[in-house]
C-alpha positions in Angstrom: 109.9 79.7 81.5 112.2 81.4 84.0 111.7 79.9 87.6 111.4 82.2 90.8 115.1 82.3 91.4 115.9 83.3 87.8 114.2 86.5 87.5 114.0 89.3 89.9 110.9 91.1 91.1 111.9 94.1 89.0 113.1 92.1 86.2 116.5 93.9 85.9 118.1 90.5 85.2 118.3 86.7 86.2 118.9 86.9 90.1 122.2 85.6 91.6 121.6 82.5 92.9 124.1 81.9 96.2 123.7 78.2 95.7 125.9 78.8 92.4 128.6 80.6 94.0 128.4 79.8 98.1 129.9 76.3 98.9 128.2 76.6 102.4 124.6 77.4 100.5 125.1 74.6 97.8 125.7 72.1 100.9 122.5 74.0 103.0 120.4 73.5 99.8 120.9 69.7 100.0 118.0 69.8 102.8 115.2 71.2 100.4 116.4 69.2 97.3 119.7 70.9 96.2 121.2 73.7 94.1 118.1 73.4 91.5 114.9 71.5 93.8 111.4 71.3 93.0 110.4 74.6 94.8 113.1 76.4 92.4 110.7 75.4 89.5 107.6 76.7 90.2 107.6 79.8 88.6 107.3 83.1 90.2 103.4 83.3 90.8 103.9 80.2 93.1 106.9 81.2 95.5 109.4 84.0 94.9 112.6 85.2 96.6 111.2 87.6 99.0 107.8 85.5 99.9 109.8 82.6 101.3 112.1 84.8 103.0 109.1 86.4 104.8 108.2 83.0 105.7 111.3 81.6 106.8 112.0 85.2 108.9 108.2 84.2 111.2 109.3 80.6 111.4 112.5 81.5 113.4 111.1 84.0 114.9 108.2 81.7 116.5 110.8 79.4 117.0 112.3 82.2 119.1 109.2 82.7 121.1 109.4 78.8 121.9 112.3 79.4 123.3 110.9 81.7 125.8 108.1 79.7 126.7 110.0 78.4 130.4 110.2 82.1 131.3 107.0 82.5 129.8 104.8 79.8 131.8 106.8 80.4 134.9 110.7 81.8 135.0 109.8 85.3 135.4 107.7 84.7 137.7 109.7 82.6 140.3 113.4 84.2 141.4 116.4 85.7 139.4 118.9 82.8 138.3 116.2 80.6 137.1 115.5 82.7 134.1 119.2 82.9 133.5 120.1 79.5 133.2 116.9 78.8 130.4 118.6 81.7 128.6 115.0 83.1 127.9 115.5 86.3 130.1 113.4 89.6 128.3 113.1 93.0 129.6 110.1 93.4 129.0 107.8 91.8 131.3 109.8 93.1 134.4 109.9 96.9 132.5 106.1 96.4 132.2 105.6 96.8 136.1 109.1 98.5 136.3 108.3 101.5 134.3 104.9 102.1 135.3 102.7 100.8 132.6 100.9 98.3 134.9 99.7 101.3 136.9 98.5 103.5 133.7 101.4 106.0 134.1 102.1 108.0 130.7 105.8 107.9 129.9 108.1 110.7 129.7 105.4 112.6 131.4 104.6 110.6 134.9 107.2 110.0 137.0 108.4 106.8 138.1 108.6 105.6 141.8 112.1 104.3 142.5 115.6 104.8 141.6 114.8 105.8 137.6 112.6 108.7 137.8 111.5 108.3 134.2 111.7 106.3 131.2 115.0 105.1 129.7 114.5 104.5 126.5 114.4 107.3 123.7 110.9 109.0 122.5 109.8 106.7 119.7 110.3 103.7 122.0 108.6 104.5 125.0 105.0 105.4 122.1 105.9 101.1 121.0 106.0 100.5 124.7 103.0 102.5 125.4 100.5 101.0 122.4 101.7 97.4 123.4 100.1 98.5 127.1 97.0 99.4 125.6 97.1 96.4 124.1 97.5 93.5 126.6 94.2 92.6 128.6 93.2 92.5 132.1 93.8 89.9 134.8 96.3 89.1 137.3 99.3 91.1 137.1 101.3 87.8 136.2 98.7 87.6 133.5 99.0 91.3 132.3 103.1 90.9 132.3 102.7 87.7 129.7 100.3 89.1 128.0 102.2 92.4 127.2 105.6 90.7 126.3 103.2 88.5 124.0 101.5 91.4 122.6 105.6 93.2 122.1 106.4 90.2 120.8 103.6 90.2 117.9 104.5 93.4 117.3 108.5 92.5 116.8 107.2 90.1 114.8 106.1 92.6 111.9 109.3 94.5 112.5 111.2 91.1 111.8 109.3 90.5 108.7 110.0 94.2 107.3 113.5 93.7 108.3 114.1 90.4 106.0 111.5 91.8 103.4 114.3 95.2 103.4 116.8 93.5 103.3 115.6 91.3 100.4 114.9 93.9 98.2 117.6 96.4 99.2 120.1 94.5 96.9 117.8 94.0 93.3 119.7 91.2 92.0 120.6 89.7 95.2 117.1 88.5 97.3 118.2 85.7 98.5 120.8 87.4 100.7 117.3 88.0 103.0 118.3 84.5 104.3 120.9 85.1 106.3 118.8 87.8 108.2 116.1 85.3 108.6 117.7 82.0 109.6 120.6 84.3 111.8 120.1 82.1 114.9 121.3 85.3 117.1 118.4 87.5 115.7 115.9 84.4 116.9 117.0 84.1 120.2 117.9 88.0 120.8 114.3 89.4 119.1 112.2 89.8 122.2 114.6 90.7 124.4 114.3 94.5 124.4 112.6 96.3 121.7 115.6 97.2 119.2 113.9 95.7 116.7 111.8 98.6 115.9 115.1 100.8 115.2 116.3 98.0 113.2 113.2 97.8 111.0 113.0 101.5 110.5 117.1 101.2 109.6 116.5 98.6 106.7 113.3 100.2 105.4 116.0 103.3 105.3 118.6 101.8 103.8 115.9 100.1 100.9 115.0 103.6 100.5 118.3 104.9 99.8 119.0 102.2 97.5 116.0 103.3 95.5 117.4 106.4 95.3 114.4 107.8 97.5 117.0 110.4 99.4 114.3 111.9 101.2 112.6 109.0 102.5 115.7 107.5 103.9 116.5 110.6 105.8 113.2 110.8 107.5 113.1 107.0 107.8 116.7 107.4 109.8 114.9 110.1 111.7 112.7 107.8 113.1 115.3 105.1 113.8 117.3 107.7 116.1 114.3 108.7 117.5 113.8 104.9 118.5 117.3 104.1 119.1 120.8 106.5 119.2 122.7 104.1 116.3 120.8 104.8 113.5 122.5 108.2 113.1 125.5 107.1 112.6 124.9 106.0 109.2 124.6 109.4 108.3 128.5 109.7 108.2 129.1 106.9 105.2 126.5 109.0 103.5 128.4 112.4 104.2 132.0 110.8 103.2 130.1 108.8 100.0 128.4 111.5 98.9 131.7 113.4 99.4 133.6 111.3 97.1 131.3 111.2 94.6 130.4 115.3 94.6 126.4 114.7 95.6 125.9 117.0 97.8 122.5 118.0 97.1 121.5 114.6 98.0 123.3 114.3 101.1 121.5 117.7 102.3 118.1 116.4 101.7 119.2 113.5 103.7 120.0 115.5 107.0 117.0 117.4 105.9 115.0 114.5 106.2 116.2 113.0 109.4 116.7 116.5 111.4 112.9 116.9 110.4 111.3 114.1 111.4 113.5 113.4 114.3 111.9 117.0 115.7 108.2 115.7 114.8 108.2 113.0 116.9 110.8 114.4 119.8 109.3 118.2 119.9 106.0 118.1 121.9 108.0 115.4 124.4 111.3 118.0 124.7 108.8 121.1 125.1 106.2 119.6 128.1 107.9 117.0 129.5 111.4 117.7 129.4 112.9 116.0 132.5 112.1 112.9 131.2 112.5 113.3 127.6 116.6 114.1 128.4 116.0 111.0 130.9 117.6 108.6 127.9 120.6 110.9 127.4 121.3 111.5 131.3 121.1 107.7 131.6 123.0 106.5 128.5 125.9 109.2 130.4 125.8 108.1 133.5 125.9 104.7 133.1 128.8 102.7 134.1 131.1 100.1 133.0 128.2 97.5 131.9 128.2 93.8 130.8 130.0 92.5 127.2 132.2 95.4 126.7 136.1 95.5 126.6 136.0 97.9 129.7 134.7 95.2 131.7 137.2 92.5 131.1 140.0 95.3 131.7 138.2 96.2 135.1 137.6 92.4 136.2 141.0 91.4 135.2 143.1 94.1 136.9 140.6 95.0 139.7 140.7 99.1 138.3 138.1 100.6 138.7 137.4 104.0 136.4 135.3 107.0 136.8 132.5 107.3 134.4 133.5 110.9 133.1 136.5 109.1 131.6 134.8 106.1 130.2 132.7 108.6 128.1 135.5 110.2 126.9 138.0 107.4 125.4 134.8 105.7 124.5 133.7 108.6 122.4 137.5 109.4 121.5 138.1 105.7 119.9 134.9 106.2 117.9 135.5 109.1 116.4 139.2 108.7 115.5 137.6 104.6 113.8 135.2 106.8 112.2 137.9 108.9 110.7 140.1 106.1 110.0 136.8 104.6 108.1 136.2 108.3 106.5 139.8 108.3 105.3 139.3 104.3 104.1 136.3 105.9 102.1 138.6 108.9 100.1 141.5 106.4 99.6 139.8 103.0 98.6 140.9 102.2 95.3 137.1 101.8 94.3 134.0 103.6 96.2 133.1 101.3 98.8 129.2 100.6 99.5 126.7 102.1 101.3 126.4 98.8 103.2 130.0 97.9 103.6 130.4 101.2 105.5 127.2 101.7 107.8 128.1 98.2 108.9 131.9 99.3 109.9 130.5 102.1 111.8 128.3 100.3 113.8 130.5 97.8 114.9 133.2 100.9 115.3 130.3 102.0 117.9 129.6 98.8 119.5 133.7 97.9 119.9 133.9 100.9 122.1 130.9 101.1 123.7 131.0 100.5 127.8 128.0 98.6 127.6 126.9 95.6 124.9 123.8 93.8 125.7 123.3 90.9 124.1 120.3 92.2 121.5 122.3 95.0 120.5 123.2 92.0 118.0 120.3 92.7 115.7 121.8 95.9 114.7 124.4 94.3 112.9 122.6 91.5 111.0 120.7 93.4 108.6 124.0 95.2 107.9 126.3 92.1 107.9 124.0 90.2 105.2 124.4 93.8 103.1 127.7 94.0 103.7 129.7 90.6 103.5 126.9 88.6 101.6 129.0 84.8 102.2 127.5 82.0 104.6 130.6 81.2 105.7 132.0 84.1 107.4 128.5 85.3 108.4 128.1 81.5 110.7 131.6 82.4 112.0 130.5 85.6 113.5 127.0 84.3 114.2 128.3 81.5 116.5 130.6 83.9 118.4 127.4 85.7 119.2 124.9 83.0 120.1 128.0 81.5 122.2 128.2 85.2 124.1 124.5 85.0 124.0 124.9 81.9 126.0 127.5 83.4 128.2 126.3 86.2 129.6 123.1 84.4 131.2 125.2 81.7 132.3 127.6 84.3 134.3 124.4 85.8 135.7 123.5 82.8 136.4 126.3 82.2 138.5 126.2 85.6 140.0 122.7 85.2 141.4 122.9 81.3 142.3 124.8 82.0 145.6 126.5 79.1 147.0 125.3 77.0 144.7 127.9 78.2 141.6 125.5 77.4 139.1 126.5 78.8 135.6 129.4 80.3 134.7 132.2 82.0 137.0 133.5 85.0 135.7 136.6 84.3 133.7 134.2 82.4 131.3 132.3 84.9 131.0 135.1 87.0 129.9 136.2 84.5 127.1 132.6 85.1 126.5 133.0 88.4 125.8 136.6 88.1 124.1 134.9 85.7 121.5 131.9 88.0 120.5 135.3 91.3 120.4 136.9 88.8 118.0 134.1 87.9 115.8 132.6 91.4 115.5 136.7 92.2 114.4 137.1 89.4 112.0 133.7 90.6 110.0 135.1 93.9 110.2 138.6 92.7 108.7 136.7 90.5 105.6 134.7 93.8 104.9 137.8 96.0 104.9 139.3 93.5 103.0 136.4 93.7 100.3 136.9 97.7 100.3 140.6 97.3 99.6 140.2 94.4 97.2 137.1 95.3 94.9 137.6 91.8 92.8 137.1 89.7 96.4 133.6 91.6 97.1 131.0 88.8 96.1 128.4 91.5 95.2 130.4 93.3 92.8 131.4 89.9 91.1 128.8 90.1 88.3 129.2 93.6 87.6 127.7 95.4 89.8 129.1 98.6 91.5 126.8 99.8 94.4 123.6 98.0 94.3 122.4 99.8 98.3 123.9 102.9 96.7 121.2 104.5 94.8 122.1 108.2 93.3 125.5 106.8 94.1 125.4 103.4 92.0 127.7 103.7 88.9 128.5 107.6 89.6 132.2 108.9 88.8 134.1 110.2 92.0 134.8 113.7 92.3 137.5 113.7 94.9 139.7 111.4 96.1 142.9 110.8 97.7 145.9 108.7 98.0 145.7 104.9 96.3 142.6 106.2 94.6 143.8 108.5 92.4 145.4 106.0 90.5 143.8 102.7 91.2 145.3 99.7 90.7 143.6 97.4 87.2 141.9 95.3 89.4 139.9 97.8 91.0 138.7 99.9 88.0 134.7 99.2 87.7 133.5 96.7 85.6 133.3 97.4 82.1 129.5 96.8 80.7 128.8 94.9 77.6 127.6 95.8 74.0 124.6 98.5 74.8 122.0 98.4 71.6 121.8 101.5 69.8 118.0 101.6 69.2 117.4 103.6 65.4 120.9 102.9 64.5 121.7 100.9 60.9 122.8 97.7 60.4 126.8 97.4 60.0 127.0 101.3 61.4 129.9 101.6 64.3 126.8 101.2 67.0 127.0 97.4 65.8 
């Protein structure tokens, strides 16, 4: 009988098993009885792939929430610096006063007393901020404010679960990739912070779809992520340089379809009656200066320049287009189509490597992509620990900047190693997945075969138009020859044998 890890869900073959092929798995798997334990045996009624992944995704995520708790009981509640140095600072119990929700006011639509005249944060956003205040209880107003971040936090929670349960499933033979979503200690301790989660959630469900080869459902799925966060979008350019390559073009216009479509649904009645604030997140995402994590900040601390904000924007958006272009042009000349995966989780980094600003949840939108992408423990703990140790960085330094005399935390050139370390994972990820692109044979997912398993229409399709190396790829890189197919009606000892 084949056990749980043997056979996939959609029984399209035996499931790769990363204990068999991931010397940093086969050691993790000592703890629960090794390559082949007990719970490996039951048989998929008991415990499969995607159920204990589910599990193991709301156990570090409560284990998040623990983490919290000395903000939680009292942190918040009692100055600045002590919520810094428990590193369990969250948005949003302050934005739950900040923003106007204590006081009944409807976003996008009320305006704010204060310096921000509305709300920041794009359409789809401010409704999950809006239903969590409906939500939370009466009391005290130190009451209300725990009870809405634990009433966001439920709600994160589901999004979590959907993001590991996507992720899962996105890759068929591949489940247990799921894990490194779930145990990712960066997407535990970054979860509540803000709520990017929901664009994230929304992103994998998207990316599932598209792998299905549901083309219409992912675009209005990614519709929904931009209207929740700006990054999703930019996933839309693999699709447009993949589907390029590969001469579907119907496929990729359904796509924009989709995601123009549904992006207007839920941005249209917001845009036409309360216009001021609906633009409020675009104003504010311009006008925003030189911000915590980002290159521009250790150039500014280090050489005491300061730049205007007009010309942030501009290189900003000037180095990501010409990385996307240089990704676009790694796309057309890669000596094998690269995945879907491998190229929505270059362009997001591309985004967040030239950003001004990186706060430290902005994390989660790489996770989901990274375990897609660069499936192998070992390099996804390398980049992980540059993150939890930025994680740990930033609230030290804020620590330190709100401690006054006292120097508590972390003093600023710290904080900049902080910052260099989080740059120089983020890179190295990047540099193992370009490597994959360039070098088909060192991609772990394409090592039993496969071709694009997140690609959908684009799995196993010939290329229509290519350039440079890949019009005549090197041996290595020429897809996987399948074995013997069975001929069904065709007589013994005939050439189908």
């Amino acid at each position: 009988m084949p056990s749980a890890e043997d056979t996939s869900v959609d029984q399209e073959g035996p499931v790769v098993r990363p204990t068999h092929q991931d010397e940093i798995a086969e050691a993790g798997s000592e703890l629960i009885g090794g390559r082949s334990g007990r719970w490996t045996r039951l048989g998929r009624s008991a415990v499969t792939p995607v159920g204990v992944i589910a599990l193991v995704a709301l156990g570090m995520f409560a284990l998040g929430m623990v983490q919290k708790l000395p903000c939680y009981n009292w942190a918040w509640f009692r100055g600045t610096s002590s919520q810094y140095t428990h590193a369990c600072y969250s948005d949003i119990p302050h934005l739950y006063v900040g923003r106007g929700f204590s006081e009944g006011l409807v976003p996008y639509f009320d305006r704010l007393p204060g310096d921000m005249e509305y709300l920041e944060y794009p359409v789809l956003t401010g409704l999950f901020m809006q239903i969590a205040s409906w939500l939370t209880p009466g009391g005290s107003i130190q009451h209300r404010e725990q009870m809405y971040w634990m009433v966001n936090a439920g709600m994160l929670m589901i999004c979590a679960v959907i993001i590991a349960v996507c992720v899962a499933r996105t890759h068929r033979r591949r489940p247990w990739d799921g894990l490194l979503v779930a145990l990712a200690p960066a997407f535990a301790l970054t979860a509540t912070i803000n709520w990017d989660l929901l664009a994230v959630a929304l992103t994998a469900a998207a990316m599932l779809m598209w792998s299905r080869g549901r083309v219409l459902a992912f675009g209005i799925l990614i519709g929904l992520a931009t209207a929740a966060k700006l990054y999703p979008v930019f996933l839309l350019g693999p699709v447009f340089v993949l589907c390029w390559r590969a001469g579907k073009w119907r496929e990729f216009a359904m796509a924009m379809l989709g995601a123009a479509a549904s992006w207007l649904v839920v941005n249209l009645p917001v845009m036409v009656f309360a216009p001021e604030g609906w633009k409020k997140f675009y104003t504010f995402s311009e006008e925003r200066g030189i911000d915590f994590g980002s290159f521009w900040l250790v150039i500014t601390q280090r050489t005491g320049e300061t730049f205007d904000v007009a010309t942030v924007n501009t290189v900003s958006t000037l180095v990501t287009v010409l990385l996307c272009a240089a990704i676009g042009a790694l796309t057309l000349m890669a000596p094998r189509r690269p995945r879907f995966a491998q190229l929505a989780f270059l362009v997001v980094a591309a985004f967040i490597l030239a950003n001004k600003v990186y706060s430290p949840q902005y994390v989660l939108w790489l996770i989901p992509l990274a375990a897609l992408a660069r499936p192998r423990w070992r390099d996804f703990l390398i980049w992980q620990t540059c993150e939890v140790m930025y994680f740990l960085g930033i609230w030290m330094y804020l620590a330190y900047t709100t401690s006054g005399d006292k120097h508590q935390g972390l003093p600023t050139e710290g904080y900049q190693l902080a910052i260099i370390l989080h740059l120089l994972g983020t890179l190295y990820l990047c540099a193992v997945v370009v490597r994959d692109i360039l070098m088909p044979e060192r991609d772990v997912v394409r090592s039993d075969g496969s071709d694009d398993p997140s690609g959908g229409v684009l799995d196993g399709a010939d290329d229509v138009f290519v350039l440079g190396r890949a019009v005549h790829p090197p041996r290595h890189a020429v897809p996987a020859v399948e074995g013997p197919r069975v001929e069904w009606g065709a007589a013994h000892g005939s050439a189908a044998d």
